[in-house]
N, C-alpha and C positions, 0 to 999 in steps of 0.2 A: 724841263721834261725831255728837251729833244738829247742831250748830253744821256743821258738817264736810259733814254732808248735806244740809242745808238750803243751802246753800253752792250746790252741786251742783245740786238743785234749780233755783235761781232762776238759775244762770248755766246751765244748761242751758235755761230756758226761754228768756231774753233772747237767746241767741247756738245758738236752734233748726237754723237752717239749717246751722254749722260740726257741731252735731255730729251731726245726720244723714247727711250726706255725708260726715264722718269712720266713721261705723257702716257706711256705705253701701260704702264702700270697702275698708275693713279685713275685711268677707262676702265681698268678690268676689275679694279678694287671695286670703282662706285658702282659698278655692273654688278657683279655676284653683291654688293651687298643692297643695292636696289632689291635683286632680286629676293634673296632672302630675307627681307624686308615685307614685299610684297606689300607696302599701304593700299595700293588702289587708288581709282579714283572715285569721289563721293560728289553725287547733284544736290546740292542741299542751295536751293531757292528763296532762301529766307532773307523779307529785306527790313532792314532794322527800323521801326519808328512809322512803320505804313499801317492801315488800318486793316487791314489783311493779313497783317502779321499780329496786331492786338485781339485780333478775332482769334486766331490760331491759340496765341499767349491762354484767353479767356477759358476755351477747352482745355489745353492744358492741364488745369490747375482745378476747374471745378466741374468738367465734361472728360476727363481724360477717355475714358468710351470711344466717343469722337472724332478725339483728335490726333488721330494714326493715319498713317499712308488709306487710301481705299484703290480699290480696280472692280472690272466688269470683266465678269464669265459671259460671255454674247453663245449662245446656241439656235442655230438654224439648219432650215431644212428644204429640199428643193424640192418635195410632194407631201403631200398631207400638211399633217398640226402638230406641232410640238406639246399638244395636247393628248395626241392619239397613248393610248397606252403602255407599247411596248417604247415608244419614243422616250416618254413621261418617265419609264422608270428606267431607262437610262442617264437621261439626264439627272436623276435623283440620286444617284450611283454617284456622278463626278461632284455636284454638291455637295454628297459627304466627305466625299475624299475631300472635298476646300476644306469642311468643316475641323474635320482632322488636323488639319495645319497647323504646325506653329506659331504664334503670334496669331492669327485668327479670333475676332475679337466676336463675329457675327457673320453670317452671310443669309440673305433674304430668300424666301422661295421664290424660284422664276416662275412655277406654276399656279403662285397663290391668286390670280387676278388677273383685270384688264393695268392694272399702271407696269405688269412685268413682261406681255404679252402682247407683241403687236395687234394689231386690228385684224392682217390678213390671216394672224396666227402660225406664221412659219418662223417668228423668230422670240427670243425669250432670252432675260439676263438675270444672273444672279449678281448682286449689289454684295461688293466684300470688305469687309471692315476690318484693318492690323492695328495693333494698338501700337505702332511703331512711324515714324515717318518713311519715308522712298529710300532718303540716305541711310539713315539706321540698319533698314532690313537688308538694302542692297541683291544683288544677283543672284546667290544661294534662294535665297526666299522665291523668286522671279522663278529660277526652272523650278522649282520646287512645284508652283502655280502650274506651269506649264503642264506639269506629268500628271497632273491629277485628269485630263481629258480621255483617256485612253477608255473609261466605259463608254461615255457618249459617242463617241468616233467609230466604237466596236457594233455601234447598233445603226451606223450611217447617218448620225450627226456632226453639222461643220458646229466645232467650238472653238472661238476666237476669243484672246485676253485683250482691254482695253483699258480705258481710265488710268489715273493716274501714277500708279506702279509701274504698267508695262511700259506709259509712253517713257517716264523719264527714266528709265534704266533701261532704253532699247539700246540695242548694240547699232553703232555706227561703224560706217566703211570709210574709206577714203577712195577707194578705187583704187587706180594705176598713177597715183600721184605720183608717191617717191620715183616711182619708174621712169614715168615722163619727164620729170624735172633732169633728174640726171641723165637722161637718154641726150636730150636739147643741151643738157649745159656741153658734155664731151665732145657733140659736135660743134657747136658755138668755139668753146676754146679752140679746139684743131682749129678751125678756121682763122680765128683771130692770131694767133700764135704758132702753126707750123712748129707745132714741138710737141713729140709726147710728154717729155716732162711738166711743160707748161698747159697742158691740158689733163693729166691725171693730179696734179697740186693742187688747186684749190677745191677742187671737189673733193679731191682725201682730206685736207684740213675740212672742208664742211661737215661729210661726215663723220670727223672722229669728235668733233666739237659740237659737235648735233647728238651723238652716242652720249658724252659726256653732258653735255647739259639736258638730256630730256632724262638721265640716271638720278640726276639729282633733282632733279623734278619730282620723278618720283620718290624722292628721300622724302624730301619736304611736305610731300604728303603724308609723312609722319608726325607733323608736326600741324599742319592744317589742312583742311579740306581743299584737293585741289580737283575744278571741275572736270568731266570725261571729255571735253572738246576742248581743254588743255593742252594735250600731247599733241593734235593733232594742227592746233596752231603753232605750239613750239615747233612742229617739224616745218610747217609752210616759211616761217621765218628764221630758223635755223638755217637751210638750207640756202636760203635767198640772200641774207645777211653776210655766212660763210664763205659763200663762192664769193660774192662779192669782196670785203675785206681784204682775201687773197688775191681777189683777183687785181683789186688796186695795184698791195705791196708787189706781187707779180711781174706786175708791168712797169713799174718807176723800178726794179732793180733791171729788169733789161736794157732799160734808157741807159740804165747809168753802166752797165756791161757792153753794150754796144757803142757807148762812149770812151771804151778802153778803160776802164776802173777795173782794181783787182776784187775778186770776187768779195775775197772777206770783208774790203774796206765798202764795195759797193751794197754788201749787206747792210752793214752798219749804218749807211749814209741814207739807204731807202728804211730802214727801219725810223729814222728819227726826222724824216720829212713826212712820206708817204703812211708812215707807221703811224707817225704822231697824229695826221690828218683823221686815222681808223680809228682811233683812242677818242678824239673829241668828237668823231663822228658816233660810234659806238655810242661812249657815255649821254649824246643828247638822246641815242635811242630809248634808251636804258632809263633816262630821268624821265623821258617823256612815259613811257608805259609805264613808271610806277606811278605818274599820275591819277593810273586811273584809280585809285583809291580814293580819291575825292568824289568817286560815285557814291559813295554810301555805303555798297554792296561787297556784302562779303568774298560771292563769288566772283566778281568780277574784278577784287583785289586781287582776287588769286590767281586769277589769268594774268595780270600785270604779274604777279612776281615771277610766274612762270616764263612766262616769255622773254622778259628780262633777263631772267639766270642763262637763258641759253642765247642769249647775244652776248651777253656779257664773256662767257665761255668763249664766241666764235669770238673777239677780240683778244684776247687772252692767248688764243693758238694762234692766230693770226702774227703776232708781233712777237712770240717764241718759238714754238712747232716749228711754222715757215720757214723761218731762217735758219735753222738745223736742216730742215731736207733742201733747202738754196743752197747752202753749204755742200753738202751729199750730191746735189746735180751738178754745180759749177756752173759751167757755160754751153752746157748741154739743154738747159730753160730755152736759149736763141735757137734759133730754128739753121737749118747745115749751113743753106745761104750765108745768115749771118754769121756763124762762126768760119766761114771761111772769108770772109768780108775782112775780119777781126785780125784773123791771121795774116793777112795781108798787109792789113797795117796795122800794128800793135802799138798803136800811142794812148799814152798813160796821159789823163790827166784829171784834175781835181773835181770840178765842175762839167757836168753832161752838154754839151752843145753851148761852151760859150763861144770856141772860134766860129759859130758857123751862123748865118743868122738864117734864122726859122720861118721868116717871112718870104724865104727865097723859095721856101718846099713847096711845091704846088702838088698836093695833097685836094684829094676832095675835101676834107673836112676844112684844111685850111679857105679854101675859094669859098667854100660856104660861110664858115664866119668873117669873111674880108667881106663879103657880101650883103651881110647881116651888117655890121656893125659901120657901113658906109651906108646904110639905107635902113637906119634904126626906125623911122615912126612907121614906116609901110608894115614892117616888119611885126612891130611891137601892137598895133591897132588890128592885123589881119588875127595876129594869134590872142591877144585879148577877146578877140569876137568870138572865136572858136570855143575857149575857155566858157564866155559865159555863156553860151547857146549850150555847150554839154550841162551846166550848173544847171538850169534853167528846173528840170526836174526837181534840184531840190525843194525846193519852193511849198513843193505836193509832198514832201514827206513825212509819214505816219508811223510813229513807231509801234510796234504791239511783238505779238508772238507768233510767230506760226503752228497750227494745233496739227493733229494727225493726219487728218487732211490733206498734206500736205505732203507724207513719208510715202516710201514705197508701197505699191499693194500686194509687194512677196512679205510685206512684215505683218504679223500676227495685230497690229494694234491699230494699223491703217485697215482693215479688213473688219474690226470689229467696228471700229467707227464709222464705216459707211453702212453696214448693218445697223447698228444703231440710230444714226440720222435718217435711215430709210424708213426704220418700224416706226419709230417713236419721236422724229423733226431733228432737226439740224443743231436746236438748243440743248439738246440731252449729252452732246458728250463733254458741254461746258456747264454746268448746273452750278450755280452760285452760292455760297452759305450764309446765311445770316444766322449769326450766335448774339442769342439774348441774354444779358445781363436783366435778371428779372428785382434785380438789388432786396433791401432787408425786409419787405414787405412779402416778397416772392408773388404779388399777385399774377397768374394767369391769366385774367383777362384780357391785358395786352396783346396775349399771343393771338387770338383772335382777331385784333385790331390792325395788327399788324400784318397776318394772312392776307387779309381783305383788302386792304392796302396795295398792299404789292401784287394779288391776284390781278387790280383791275388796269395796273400798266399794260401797256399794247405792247411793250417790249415783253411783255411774259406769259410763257405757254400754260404753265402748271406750277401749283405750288404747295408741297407736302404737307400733312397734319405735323402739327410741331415735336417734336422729341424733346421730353423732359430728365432732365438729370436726378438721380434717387433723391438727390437733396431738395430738388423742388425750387430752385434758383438760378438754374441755366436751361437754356431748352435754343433749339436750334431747326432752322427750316430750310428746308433745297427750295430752289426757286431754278423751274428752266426757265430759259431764254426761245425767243423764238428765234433766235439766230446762231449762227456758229461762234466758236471762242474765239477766233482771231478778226471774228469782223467790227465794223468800229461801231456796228449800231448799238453790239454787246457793249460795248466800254462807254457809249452814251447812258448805256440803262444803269450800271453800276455807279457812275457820277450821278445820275439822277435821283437813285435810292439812297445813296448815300446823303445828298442835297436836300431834297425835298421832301422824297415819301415817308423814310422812317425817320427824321426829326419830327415831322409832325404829328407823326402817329403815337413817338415817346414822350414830345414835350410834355409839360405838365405831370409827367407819372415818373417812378421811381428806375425804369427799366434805363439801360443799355443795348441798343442794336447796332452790330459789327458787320459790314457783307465780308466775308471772306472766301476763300475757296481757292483752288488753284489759279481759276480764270481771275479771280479776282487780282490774286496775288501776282499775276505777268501785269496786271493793266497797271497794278499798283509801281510794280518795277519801269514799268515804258514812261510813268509820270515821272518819277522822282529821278529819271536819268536824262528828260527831258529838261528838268528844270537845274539840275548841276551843269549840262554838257556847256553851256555860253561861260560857266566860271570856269571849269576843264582846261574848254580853249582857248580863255584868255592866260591861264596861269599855265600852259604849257608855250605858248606864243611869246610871253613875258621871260620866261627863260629861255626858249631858244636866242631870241635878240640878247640881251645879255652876254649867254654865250659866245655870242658872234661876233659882238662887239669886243670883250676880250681877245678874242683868236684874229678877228682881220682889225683892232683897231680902225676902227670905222662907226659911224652915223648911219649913213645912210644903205651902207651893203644890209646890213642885220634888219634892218627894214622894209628894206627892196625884198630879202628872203623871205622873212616870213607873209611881204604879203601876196607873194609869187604861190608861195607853198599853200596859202589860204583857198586861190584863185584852180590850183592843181585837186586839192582836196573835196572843195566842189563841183569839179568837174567829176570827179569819182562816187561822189554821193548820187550826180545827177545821175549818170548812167543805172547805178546800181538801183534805184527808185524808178528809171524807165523800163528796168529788165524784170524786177520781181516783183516794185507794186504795180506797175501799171501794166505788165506780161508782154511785154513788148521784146519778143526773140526769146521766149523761156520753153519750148521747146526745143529749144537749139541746145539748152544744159541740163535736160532734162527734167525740167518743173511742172507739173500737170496743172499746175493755178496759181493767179497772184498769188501773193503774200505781202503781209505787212511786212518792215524792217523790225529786224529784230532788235528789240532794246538798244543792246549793249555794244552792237556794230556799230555803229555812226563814232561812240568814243574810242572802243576799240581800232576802229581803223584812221581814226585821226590820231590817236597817239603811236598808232606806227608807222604810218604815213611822215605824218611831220618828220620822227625821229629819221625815216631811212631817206627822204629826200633831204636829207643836211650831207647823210653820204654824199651824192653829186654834190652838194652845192660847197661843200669843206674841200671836194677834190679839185674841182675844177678854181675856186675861186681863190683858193691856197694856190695853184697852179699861173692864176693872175696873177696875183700879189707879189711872189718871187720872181715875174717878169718885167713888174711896174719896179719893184723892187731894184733890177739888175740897171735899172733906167731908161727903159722902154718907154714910149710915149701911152697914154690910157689906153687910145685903140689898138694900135699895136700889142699890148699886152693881152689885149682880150681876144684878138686872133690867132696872136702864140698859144695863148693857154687854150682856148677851147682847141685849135688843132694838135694839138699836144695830146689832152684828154679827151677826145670828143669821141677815139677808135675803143677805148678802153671802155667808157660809161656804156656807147652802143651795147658793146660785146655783155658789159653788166646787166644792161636792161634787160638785155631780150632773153639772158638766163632768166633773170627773176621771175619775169613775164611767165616765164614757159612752166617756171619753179607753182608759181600761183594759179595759174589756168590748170595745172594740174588736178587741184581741187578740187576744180569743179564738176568731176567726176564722179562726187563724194554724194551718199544718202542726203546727206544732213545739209538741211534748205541756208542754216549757220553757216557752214561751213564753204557753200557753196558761193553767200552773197561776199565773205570775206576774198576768196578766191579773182571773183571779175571784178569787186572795187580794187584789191591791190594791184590787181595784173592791168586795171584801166589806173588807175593812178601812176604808177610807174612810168607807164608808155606813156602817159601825159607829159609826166616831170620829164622824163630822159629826152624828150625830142622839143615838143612845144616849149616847154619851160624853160631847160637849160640850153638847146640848141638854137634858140631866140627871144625870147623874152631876157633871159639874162644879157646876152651880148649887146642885144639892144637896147636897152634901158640902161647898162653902164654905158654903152658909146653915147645915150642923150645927156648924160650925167657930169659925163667928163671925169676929171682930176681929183673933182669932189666928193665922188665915190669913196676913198682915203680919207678924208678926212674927219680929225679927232679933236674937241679941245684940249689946248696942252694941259689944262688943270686936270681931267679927266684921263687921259693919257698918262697921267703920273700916279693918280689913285687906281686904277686897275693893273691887275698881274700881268704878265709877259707871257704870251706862250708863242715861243717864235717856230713856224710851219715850215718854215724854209733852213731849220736845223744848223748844218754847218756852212748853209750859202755862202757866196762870196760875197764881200761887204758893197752893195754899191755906190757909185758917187755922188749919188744924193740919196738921204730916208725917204721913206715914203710919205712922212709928215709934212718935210720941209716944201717936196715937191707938189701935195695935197693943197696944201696952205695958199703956195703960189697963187693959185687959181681960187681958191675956195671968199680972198677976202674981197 
């Protein structure tokens, strides 16, 4: 591969111009036709094989009535009663316009009664039925909802939308992310680099590989449902990924230009070292997020593919783009110093820094890993400590959903739901369904059996007279909660009904009972991702080492990483479980209440996590290996390489950091927990991890770090990292072995 990319490399420099206007073209193509395309994006929350989705199924088929998207018209008033007359027939005015609707299957009077009529009598909701799901009707249908308020409003009525409709098709922000991320990355670069062209490079390759891969994201959404907090993680790791990549190949062609190599050759030569390292780093990104298909869950495959396409893309411009515009800048990347350094002495030669030895540089970074790697267990036991004191949180983690609750109170749907849990309890904006299979007898009776049942759990407010299907064989009952939809005592009551109350109330009779309902359907999802995430992480763990061991020839390195990576991971769960479920600094990112973790985080950021910490560990450990390689002694190699790589990962980290902390400026409580576990993961990996624990765990390791059996070493492929290095005078095997027996 490295022949292959170096290849690549130097004919991408040479023939700069074809393939920038080839890049150029192929972004504008999938742009206009994204756009013209225009799929969207669709929330369709459906989890295959859960009892929340057989509930759903049930409707369907013999309740269609049912089983369509529902929401809540909330009408209030700040004097009098929404009973008073001229209020009344206001409010009766925007009912009809619901009624009018499209797809509108039913909507209830808010003025029939005490169950639609607070107690104080200032607030009142109409209950509205689509014969459509969320995803189906989509945004058109939503303002549609919206405009019908304009009588109620015209007679000094607040009308707020809530339930299920508004919440899952509400519009999300990101804030000032993109902004912030590339505000920090330009200056970061400058600094590190002293070059405009090395500080407008990999931020141009991020964003046009970010353009291009969130275009065809949206393509794909012609082909399947991809979710609305999609794009917005494409772009959190788009960005993060792209600078990064660049930023690697970046830096290993400077080395090798301020080592006197002619540009085009030094292209070629960092494309199939530095390059190849991006490629295997990439590709474990890229396998590990499509793992997460092994969730079960539709949508959250489709987050993996999404995400995946546009890393994949950032590698792709990474190891071609680049080297067209390295080509285009020359040795203009070096900052004046250096190229007057350069000019001074113009010695050409093959290999970067082999007359000079690197253990001479006193370099902070270098004094810091000499330091480390002469005083490994002090080292390796303080940063262990830290590691698991941040994990420690995990421990307490809950996964569920965060309900409205939770959204801002400039949104129409947070504003109805506190309306809602004020008039009518905390359990009303999470109402549970139970769908009766009344089977070929269709007796009724049950239904009463089963009311009474579930009326006398302590977990339950109210519970509606049952709704029977024309056929007389399905019928169906709301059941509130006394608690809200994201708290776990609701997720006790729906295991319990499920468990105990309605088995026993159906045993012995012909009936069917399903709890379903949206709340049901999040609990349903927090279970069944609970009980894959331990196979997840072991079949993502199991390829990463695999991987590793092909690429460093080695035991015990692919080992040592993934259980480093394991150690860093938890560290980011902890935090992210002290900051949102336990609220511990959640004013600080603007969150007005715990929250549980959301489902699909914990895999989601372990499958990107693992992938992007192989970034450092492919760079830095590649960056060993060619100096154990050259026939450096083990510590010696681990003080070259980390001082080699230790100015570049900094400068990587504290982009990404800046790239993710962005987020969290974002509405969306999703968006926000992915945001400080990646920007805490990262800072974990880049400093604790790789700036100590690695160096110091090979320096207790010794020799044996290298070491492969020869049998096994002949049944795996070759991918050599160190491309067209110099050959040195021992392998890495033979000197491995030395010690190892």
């Amino acid at each position: 591969m490295s022949k292959w990319l170096h290849r690549i490399g130097t004919s991408s420099a040479r023939h700069r111009r074809w393939v920038v206007a080839g890049w150029v073209l192929f972004a504008l193509f999938i742009v206009i036709f994204n756009r013209s395309l225009s799929a969207g994006t669709v929330d369709n929350f459906e989890v295959p094989g859960v009892e929340s989705q057989q509930a759903l199924d049930l409707l369907k088929t013999q309740f269609p009535e049912r089983s369509g998207a529902t929401a809540m018209v909330v009408f209030h008033v700040g004097e009098g009663s929404v009973t008073d007359p001229e209020i009344a027939q206001a409010i009766e005015a925007t009912v009809n316009d619901v009624r009018n609707m499209p797809n509108v299957v039913s909507v209830t009077d808010p003025l029939a009664g005490p169950r639609s009529v607070s107690r104080a009598g200032d607030t009142a909701f109409a209950a509205v039925q689509f014969d459509k799901t969320s995803a189906e009707l989509g945004s058109d249908v939503l303002q549609a909802l919206f405009a019908t308020s304009s009588p109620a409003e015209n007679a000094g009525v607040q009308v707020e939308y809530g339930g299920e409709l508004p919440t899952l098709l509400k519009e999300r922000s990101t804030g000032p992310a993109e902004a912030v991320g590339i505000l920090a990355a330009l200056v970061i670069l400058f600094i590190t680099f002293r070059s405009f062209y090395s500080m407008i490079l990999p931020l141009g390759m991020a964003i046009l590989g970010l353009v291009a891969g969130l275009s065809l994201v949206g393509l794909m959404g012609a082909v399947i449902e991809i979710p609305s907090v999609a794009p917005r993680l494409g772009t959190m790791i788009g960005l993060g990924v792209g600078i990064d990549y660049a930023l690697f190949i970046l830096s290993r062609h400077r080395d090798n230009l301020q080592a006197g190599m002619p540009v085009v050759e030094s292209i070629g030569r960092t494309n199939s070292t530095a390059g190849q390292a991006v490629v295997v780093a990439g590709g474990t990104v890229v396998v590990a997020i499509l793992g997460l298909q092994l969730a079960g869950i539709p949508f959250v495959a489709a987050l993996g593919y999404s995400a995946s396409l546009v890393v994949a893309i950032a590698v792709m411009v990474a190891i071609t783009l680049l080297p067209a515009f390295l080509g285009f800048a020359g040795e203009r990347v070096l900052s004046k110093s250096d190229r007057d350094q350069l000019r001074e002495a113009p010695l050409r030669i093959d290999t970067p820094n082999d007359d000079s030895d690197p253990l001479a540089q006193h370099s902070g970074w270098v004094r810091w890993a000499h330091w480390v790697a002469h005083h490994p267990w002090r080292s390796s036991i303080a940063a262990s400590i830290i590691l698991l004191a941040l994990a420690i949180p995990t421990l307490d983690m809950r996964l569920g959903q965060a309900d409205a609750g939770t959204d801002p109170t400039s949104t129409t749907h947070r504003r109805a739901y506190d309306l809602l849990a004020e008039g009518f309890g905390p359990g009303f904006n999470g109402p549970l369904l139970i769908s009766v299979d009344l089977g070929p007898t269709g007796d009724p009776s049950v239904l009463t059996a089963i009311s009474s049942a579930v009326a006398a759990d302590p977990g339950v407010q109210a519970v509606s007279p049952p709704e029977t299907n024309p056929a007389g064989d399905t019928a169906i009952i709301t059941v509130i909660p006394t608690t809200t939809p994201q708290d776990e005592a609701t997720s006790s009551l729906v295991h319990r009904l499920r468990g105990t109350t309605l088995p026993q109330v159906t045993d012995g009779t012909a009936a069917t009972a399903l709890v379903g309902g949206p709340t049901a359907g999040f609990i349903d999802q927090s279970d069944k991702i609970s009980a894959r995430l331990p196979w997840f992480i072991a079949a993502v763990v199991t390829m990463s080492f695999l991987l590793l061991t092909v690429v460093f020839r080695s035991i015990l390195v692919p080992l040592k990483a993934a259980l480093l990576n394991l150690l860093s991971i938890g560290a980011a769960y902890g935090v992210v479980v002290a900051v949102f479920q336990w609220g511990w600094g959640r004013s600080l990112i603007g969150l007005d209440e715990a929250v549980p973790i959301a489902s699909f985080v914990p895999m989601m950021m372990f499958a990107i996590l693992f992938g992007l910490s192989m970034d450092y560990e492919v760079f830095i450990l590649s960056r060993i290996r060619e100096e154990y390689h050259r026939g450096h002694s083990n510590i010696d190699s681990v003080v070259i390489g980390l001082g080699a790589t230790a100015k570049v990962i900094t400068a990587a980290a504290l982009i990404m950091i800046s790239v993710f902390l962005g987020f969290v400026a974002s509405d969306d409580p999703v968006v926000k927990m992915m945001g400080v576990g990646l920007a805490t993961a990262v800072a974990v990996d880049a400093t604790i991890v790789r700036m100590v624990l690695v160096p110091s765990t090979m320096a207790l390791i010794g020799d044996p770090n290298w070491w492969l059996p020869r049998w096994l070493d002949r049944l795996l492929p070759h991918i050599d990292l160190e491309g067209e290095a110099e050959v040195a005078p021992r392998s890495v095997q033979d000197a491995a072995e030395e010690t190892a027996v």
